[in-house]
N, C-alpha and C positions, 0 to 999 in steps of 0.2 A: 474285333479282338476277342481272343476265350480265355477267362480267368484260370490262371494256374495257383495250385493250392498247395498246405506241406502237412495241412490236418487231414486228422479223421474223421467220416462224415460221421455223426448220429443216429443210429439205425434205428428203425422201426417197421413193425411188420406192414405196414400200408406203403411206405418207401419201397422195402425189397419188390415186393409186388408189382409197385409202378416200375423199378428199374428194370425187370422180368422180362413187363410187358413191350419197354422199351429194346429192348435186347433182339425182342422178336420182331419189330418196326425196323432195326436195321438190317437182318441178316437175313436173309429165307431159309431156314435149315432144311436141307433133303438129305438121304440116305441116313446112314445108323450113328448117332452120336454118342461118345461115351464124355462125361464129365469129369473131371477128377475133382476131389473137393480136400479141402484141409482146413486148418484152427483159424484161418485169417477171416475178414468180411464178407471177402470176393467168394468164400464158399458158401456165405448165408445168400448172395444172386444164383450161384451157380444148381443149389438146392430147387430153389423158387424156379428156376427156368427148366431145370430138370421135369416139375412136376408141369407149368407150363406144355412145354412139348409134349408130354403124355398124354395132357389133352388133345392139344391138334393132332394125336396121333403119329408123329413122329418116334419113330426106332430109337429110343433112350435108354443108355443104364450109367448108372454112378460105380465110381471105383473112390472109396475111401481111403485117403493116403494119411491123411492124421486127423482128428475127431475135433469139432468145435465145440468146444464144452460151455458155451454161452448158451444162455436162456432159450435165445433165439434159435441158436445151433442145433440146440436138442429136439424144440418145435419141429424144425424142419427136417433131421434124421429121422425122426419116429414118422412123420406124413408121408415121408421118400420109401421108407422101408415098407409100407403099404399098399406103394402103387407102382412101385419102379425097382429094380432087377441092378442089383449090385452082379460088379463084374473085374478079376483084374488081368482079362487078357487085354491088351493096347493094339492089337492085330486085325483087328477082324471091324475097322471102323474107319468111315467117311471122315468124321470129323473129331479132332477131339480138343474139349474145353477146357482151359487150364483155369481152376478154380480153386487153386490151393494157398494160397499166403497175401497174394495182393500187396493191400501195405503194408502187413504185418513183416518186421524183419526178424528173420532168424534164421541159424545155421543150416546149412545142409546138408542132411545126414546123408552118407554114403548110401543107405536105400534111394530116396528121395534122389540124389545123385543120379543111379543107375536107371531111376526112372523118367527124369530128365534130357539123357542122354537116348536115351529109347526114343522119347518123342519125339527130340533135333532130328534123328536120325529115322522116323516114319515115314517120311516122303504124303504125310499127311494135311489136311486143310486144320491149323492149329489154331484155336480163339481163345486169346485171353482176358479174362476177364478184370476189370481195372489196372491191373499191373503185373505185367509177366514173372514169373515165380523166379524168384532169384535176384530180381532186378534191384538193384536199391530205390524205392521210392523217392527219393529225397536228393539224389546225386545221379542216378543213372549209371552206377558202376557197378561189377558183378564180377564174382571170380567164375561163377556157370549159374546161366539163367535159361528159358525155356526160350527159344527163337518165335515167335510167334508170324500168322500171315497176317492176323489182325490182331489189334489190341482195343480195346471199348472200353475207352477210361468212364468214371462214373463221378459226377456231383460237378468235376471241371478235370482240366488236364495237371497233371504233379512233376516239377521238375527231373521227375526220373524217368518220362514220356519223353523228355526230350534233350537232357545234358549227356554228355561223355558217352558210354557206350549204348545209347539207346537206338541212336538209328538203325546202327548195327544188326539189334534184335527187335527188333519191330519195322517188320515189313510196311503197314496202314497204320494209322491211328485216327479210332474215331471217338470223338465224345458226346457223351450222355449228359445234356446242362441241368440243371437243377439249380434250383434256390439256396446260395453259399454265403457264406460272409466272405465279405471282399478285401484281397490281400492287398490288394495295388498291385497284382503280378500277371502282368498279359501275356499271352502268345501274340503279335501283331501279324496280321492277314493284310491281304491286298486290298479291302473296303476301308481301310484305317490309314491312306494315302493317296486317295482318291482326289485329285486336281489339288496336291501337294503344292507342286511347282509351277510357280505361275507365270500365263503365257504372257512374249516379250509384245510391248509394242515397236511401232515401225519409229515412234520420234524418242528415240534413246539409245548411249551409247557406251563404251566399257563399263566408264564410270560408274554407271546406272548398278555394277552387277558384282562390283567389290573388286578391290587388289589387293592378292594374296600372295605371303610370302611362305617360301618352301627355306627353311635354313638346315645348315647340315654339310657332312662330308668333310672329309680329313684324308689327307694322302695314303695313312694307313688303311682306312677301309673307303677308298673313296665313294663309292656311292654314286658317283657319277648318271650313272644308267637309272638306278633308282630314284635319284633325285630329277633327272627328266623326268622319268614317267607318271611320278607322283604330281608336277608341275603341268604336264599335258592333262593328265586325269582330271582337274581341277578344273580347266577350259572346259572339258569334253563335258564336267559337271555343272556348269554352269557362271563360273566366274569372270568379269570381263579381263582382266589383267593376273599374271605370275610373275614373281619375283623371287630368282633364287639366287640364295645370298650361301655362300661357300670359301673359303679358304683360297685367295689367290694362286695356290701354286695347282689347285687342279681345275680354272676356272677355263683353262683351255680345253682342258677333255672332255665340256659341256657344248663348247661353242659348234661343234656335229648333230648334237642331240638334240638342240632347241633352235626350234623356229618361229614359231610363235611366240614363245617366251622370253626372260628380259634376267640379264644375270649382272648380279651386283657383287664382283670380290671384295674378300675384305683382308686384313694384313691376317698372316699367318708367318710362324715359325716352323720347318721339319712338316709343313704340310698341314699343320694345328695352327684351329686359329688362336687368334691375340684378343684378347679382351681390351676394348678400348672405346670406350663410353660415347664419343664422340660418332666414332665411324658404326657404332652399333644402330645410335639414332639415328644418324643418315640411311643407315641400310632398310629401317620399319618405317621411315616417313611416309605417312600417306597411306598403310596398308587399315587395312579391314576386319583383317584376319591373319594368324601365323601358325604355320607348321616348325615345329622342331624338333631334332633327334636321328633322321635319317642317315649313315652310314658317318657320324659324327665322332665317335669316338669318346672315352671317358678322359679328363686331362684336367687341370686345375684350372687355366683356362675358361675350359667350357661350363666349370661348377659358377665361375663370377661371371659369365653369360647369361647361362639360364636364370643365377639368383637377380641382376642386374635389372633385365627383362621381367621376371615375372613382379620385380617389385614397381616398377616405373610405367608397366603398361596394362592399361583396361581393356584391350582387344582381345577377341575371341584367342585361343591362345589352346593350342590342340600339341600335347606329346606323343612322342611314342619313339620306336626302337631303342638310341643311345640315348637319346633325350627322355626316355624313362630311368635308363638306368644311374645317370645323371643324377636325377630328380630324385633318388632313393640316397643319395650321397649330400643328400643339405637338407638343412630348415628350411622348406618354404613357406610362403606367406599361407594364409587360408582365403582364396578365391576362386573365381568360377574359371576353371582349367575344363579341360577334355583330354583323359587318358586313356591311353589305348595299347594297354597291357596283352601279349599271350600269357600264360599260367607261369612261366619262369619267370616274366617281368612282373610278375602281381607278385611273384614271392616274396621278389627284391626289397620292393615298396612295402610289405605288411612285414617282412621277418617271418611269414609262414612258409612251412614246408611245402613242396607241392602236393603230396599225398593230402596232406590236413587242409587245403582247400577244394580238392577234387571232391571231399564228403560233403562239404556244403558251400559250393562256390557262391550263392543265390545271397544267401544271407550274411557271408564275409563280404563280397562287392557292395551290399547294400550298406553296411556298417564303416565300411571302408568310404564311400561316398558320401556318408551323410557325416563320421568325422569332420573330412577337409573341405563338405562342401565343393564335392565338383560333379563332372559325369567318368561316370567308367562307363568303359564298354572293354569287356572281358573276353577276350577270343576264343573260340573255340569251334564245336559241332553243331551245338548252338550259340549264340553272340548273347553273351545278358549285359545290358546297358539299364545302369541307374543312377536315380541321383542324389538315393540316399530313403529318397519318400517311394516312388515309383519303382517301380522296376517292369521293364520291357523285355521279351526273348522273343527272336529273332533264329529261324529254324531253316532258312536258305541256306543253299550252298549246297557243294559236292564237293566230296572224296579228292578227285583230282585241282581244290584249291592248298591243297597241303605239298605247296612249293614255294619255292624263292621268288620272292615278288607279291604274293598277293597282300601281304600286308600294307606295301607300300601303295597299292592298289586302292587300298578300303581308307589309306591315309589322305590320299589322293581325292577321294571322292567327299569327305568330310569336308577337307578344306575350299572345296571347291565349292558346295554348296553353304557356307560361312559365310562368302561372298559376299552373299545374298540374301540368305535366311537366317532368323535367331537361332542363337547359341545356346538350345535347348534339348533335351531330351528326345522328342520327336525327329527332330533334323537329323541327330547322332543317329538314331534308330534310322528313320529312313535310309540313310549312307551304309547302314550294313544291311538293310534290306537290298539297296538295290545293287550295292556288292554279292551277295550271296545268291540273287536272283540271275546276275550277268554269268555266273560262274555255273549256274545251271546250265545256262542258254553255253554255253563253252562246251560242257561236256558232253551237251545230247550233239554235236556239229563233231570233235573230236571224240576225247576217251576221259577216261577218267586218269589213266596211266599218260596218255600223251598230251593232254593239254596243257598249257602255260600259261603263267601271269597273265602275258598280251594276250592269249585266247578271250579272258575276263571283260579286256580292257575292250577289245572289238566287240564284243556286246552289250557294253554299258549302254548304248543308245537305244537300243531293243529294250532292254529293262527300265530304263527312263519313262520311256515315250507314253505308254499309257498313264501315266500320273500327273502329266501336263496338262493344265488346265484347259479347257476348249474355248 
């Protein structure tokens, strides 16, 4: 895993130096470089790598776009202006280094704009230096940033490497580690679930692997298809038994879609279910684990369900779609839930706007978690999951999972390994790793445009498999 940060490193001139020389370890520079440098950190590396190259003899010149008037800044303008050739044509170069703001935020002046817009539009090899100029450090959002092919974060990676619009504008991302104090905040890699899932023996049977119920669905939005596929997903993730409990009047329109699976109706009115404490308990006898919220509907109803539930039962107990929105409509208790909000179902829940979470989703999900005491895992382009102390991000996935379905997908796969594994942060995390991991494998097989939920779903087993223990 590689720690992600939201501070400023502490510079020193023997740092910049080491980061320089590190700079030059990952990239071979050939042909004419031109650097741009500005008031932020990233132009006290960009300065040091400037004068670097000049030694190895590589074709360098600096184009000063706004002066670093720190200590350090000055150091390294006065040693640059000595040995290396200020220049502000952007034309006549192999490579050029964006070494202008980093983490520093600030406006972008309509010069600075036009010169931005130059770069996007060079058709040239663009390195930036810890964080792409424009980019928000902190959020990953920008109203215009520099596109980069590579970005070389520096000390660890920053939430704006990798939330909201960042994939977007960073082609690579590599990081430079160094010695940080430590957030609690990871990027999770594929050595970080390594013989995760453990293999089955031959003397054992469902039981062995959890009965999980999928509840949900209402004539209004029935849900039907998605509450299948969410209940197959589960199997496909490793649970011996499903049990989907739904609304008698559409329990017929399941009975095509499930073949493996075991469907329990329960009394409904107009399609909506009925709250009735008896038949409630009957329908979670035995389970493991429970999914709720899928194509469910909000109805008063459903408010003395979910409250009924989350106050009578200790099982693993995972929300999302209407069963969040539900949940934003009562007092619940404070226990260990798993919610699994997009940015409009998070709004629900906190009363924040979605703009006012987009600028710090990292630190509202963490606060929001450590509150009520559950796991979130917060959707998006990256998946941040925490549990208040921790925080995990989760950077799988493609473009073409932003359709109808994949949610119920990634709900799917939660539950399913619940079954089986603890009701912990890790588990949650793996379920979007190996959602976001299947939805890769989707789109290099289809498109980013043409593929579907089920594309996901047929490669869960591919994205699985290496994590099974040998």
């Amino acid at each position: 895993m590689k720690k992600v940060i939201t501070k400023k490193q502490e510079l020193s001139r023997n740092y910049i130096e080491m980061i320089a020389n590190k700079i030059l370890d990952i990239y071979k520079f050939k042909g004419k470089v031109l650097i741009l440098l500005g008031s932020g950190n990233s132009a006290l590396y960009g300065y040091a790598l400037a004068l670097h190259l000049k030694e190895n003899k590589i074709d360098v010149n600096i184009l000063i776009v706004e002066e670093n008037n720190t200590n350090l800044g000055k150091y390294y303008l006065k040693k640059c202006k000595n040995k290396v050739n200020l220049d502000d044509n952007l034309n006549n170069y192999d490579i050029i280094v964006d070494a202008i703001y980093g983490m520093e935020l600030k406006p972008i002046s309509k010069h600075l704009k036009e010169i931005i817009n130059q770069i996007n539009n060079s058709k040239k090899k663009i390195i930036s230096l810890d964080m792409n100029t424009g980019l928000n450090p902190y959020n990953g959002m920008a109203n215009i940033c520099i596109h980069s092919n590579i970005t070389i974060s520096i000390g660890a990676l920053k939430p704006g490497h990798l939330l909201n619009m960042a994939k977007d504008n960073i082609d690579k991302l590599i990081n430079i580690e160094t010695n940080i104090e430590d957030e609690k905040c990871y990027l999770l890699e594929k050595e970080d679930f390594l013989n995760f899932i453990p293999n089955r023996k031959h003397f054992s049977n469902k039981g062995n692997f959890g009965k999980v119920g999928i509840l949900g669905g209402s004539l209004k939005y029935s849900g039907s298809v998605k509450l299948a596929l969410s209940s197959l997903i589960s199997l496909t993730s490793g649970a011996g038994l499903a049990r989907i409990i739904v609304p008698n009047k559409i329990a017929s329109s399941l009975i095509s879609l499930t073949l493996e699976q075991t469907i329990f109706p329960v009394k409904d009115k107009n399609g909506e279910m009925i709250f009735d404490k008896n038949e409630i308990d009957e329908a979670l006898k035995g389970l493991t684990a429970l999914l709720i919220g899928i194509g469910w509907d909000r109805s008063e109803n459903n408010k003395k369900i979910l409250t009924y539930i989350l106050e009578n039962y200790d099982i693993p107990i995972v929300i999302d779609a209407d069963g969040l929105n539900t949940l934003a409509q009562i007092n619940y208790p404070t226990k260990s839930l798993i919610l699994t909000p997009h940015l409009k179902e998070f709004s629900r829940l906190t009363g924040l706007s979605i703009q006012k979470i987009s600028e710090n989703p990292i630190q509202i999900a963490k606060d929001y978690a450590k509150k009520h005491q559950i796991i979130l895992l917060l959707k998006g382009p990256t998946t941040i999951i925490t549990d208040g102390e921790i925080v995990y991000l989760v950077d799988k996935g493609s473009s073409g999972m932003a359709k109808a379905g994949s949610g119920d997908v990634l709900s799917g796969i939660i539950i399913g390994l619940l079954g089986y594994k603890k009701p912990n942060i890790k588990t949650v995390a793996f379920a979007a790793y190996i959602n976001g991991l299947a939805g890769e494998y989707a789109e290099k097989e289809k498109t980013a445009i043409t593929m579907l939920a089920r594309d996901t779903i047929d490669s869960i087993d591919k994205a699985i498999k290496p994590y099974i223990k040998k």
